[in-house]
N, C-alpha and C positions, 0 to 999 in steps of 0.2 A: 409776490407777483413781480413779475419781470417788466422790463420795460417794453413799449411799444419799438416792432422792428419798422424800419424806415431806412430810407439811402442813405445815412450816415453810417447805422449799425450796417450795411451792406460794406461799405468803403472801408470803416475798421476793422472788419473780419477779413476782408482780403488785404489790409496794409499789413495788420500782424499775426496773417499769414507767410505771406512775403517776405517781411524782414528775415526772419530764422531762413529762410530758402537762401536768401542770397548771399546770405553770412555763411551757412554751412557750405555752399560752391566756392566760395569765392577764399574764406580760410583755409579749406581743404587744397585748393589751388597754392596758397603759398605757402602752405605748410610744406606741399609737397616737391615743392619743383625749388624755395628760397630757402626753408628750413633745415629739413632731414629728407632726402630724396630716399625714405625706405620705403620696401615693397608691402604691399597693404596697410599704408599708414589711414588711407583715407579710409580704412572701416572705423576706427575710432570718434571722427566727429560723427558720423553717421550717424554710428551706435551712440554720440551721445543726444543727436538730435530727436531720434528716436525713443529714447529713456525719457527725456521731459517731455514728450509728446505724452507716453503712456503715464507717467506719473503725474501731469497736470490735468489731465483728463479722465484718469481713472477714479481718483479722489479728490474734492477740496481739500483737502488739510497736508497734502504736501508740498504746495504752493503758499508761500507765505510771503507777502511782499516786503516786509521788515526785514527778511533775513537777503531775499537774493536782489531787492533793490540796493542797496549797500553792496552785494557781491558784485553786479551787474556795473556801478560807476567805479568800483576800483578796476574791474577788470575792462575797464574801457579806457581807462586812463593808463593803465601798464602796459595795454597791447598798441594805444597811439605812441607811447615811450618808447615802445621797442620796433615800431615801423620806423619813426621818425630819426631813431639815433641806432643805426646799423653795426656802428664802432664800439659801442658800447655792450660786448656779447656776453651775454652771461652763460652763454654754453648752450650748446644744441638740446639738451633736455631740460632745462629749466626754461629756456625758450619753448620751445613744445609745451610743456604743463602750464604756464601760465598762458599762453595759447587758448590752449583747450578749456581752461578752467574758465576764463573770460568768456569760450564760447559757449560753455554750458551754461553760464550766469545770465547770459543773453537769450540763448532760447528758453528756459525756462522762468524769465518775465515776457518773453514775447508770446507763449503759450501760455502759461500760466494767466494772463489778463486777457488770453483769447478764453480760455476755459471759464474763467470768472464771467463772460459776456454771452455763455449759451443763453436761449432765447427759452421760450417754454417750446414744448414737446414739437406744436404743428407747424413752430417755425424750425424745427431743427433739421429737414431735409435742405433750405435753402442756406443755413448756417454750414454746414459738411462743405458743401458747393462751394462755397463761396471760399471757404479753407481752403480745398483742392484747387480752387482757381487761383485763389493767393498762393500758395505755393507752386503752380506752376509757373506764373507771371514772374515770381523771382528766380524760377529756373531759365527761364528762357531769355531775361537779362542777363542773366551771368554767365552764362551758356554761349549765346548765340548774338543777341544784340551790343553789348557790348565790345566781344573782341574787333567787333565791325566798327561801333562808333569812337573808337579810343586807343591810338599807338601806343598805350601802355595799360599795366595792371593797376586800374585804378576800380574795380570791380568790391574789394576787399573797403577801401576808404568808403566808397559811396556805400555801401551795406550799413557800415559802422555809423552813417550821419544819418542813414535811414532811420535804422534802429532806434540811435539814439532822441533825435530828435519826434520817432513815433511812441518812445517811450514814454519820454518827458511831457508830452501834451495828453497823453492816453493819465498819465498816474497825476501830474501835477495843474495841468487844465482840463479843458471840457472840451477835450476830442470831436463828441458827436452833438454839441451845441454848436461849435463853429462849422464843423460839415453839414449839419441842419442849415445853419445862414446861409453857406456857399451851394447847398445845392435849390435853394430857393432863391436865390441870388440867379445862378442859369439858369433855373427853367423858367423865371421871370426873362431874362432876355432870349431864352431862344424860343418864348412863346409871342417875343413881341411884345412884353406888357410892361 
C-alpha cells in the first residue's frame, strides 16, 4: 500500500518534475550556443530526456538508485569542473559526452524517484498533472523568467543546485516530512491560528 497523497507529495512531484525540465533547457542552451554550435544538437538531450522518462515509467527494474546515484554525483561534479574551469578543455566531444552523460544521470534519478513515488490508481490522474505542471514550471523559468530576471546564463547553475539539492533531501532525508511541517506551518498562519 502506498502512502497517503497530501501537499507534500503534491510539491515533490512538481519539484522533480521541474528539475529535469530546467536542466534539459538550460544544458541544451549551452551545449549549443558555449559548446558545439551544430545544427540539431538539441535533439540529443531531448531524446535523452525522453528515454528516462519512458524507461523509469515503463518499468521498476530499470531505475536503480545504486547504480545512477553514483552516476548522477560524479556527473555533477565533472560538469561543475568543466563550467567552472573554461581553460582547461578537453575537446569539444568529450565536453559534449560527459555533458550529456551527466545529463542523463540526472534525469533518470529525477524521474526515476518521481516513478518510485506514483500514488495508487485514483490518485494517478492528479499525479500526471502535477508532472505536467512540474515540467512546465521549469519551462517557463528557463524560458522566459529567467532571461528577464538575470544579465547572464545562470539558468544551467540554478537547475544544477535545484537538482541537486532536490536530490539529496528526496534520497538522503525526509523530503515530505519537512514539507508536511512547512505546509502546516502556513496554513497555520495564514488561517490565523
Amino acid at each position: 500500500m502506498r502512502a497517503a497523497v497530501g501537499r507534500s507529495s503534491f510539491l515533490l512531484w512538481l519539484v522533480l518534475a521541474a528539475c529535469p525540465s530546467v536542466l534539459l533547457l538550460a544544458m541544451t542552451s549551452h551545449l549549443t550556443q558555449n559548446v558545439a554550435p551544430v545544427p540539431l544538437l538539441w535533439v540529443v538531450p531531448l531524446s535523452l530526456y525522453l528515454l528516462s522518462f519512458i524507461l523509469c515509467f515503463e518499468r521498476d527494474r530499470w531505475y536503480r538508485r545504486a547504480w545512477y546515484l553514483p552516476m548522477f554525483l560524479l556527473g555533477l561534479a565533472a560538469t561543475c569542473y568543466l563550467l567552472a574551469n573554461d581553460s582547461d578543455d578537453p575537446g569539444i566531444r568529450m565536453r559534449t559526452v560527459i555533458y550529456l552523460a551527466s545529463l542523463f544521470a540526472s534525469f533518470m534519478v529525477c524521474h526515476g524517484e518521481l516513478a518510485r513515488r506514483r500514488p495508487d490508481p485514483e490518485n494517478l490522474t492528479t499525479f500526471y498533472l502535477m508532472v505536467a505542471i512540474g515540467g512546465a514550471a521549469g519551462g517557463l523559468f528557463t524560458g522566459i523568467v529567467a532571461p528577464r530576471w538575470f544579465n547572464g546564463d545562470y539558468e544551467l547553475a540554478i537547475g544544477l543546485v535545484l537538482t541537486t539539492g532536490t536530490v539529496l533531501s528526496v534520497v538522503f532525508g525526509n523530503f515530505a516530512g519537512r514539507m508536511d511541517l512547512v505546509c502546516v506551518s502556513s496554513g497555520g498562519l495564514l488561517s490565523g491560528q
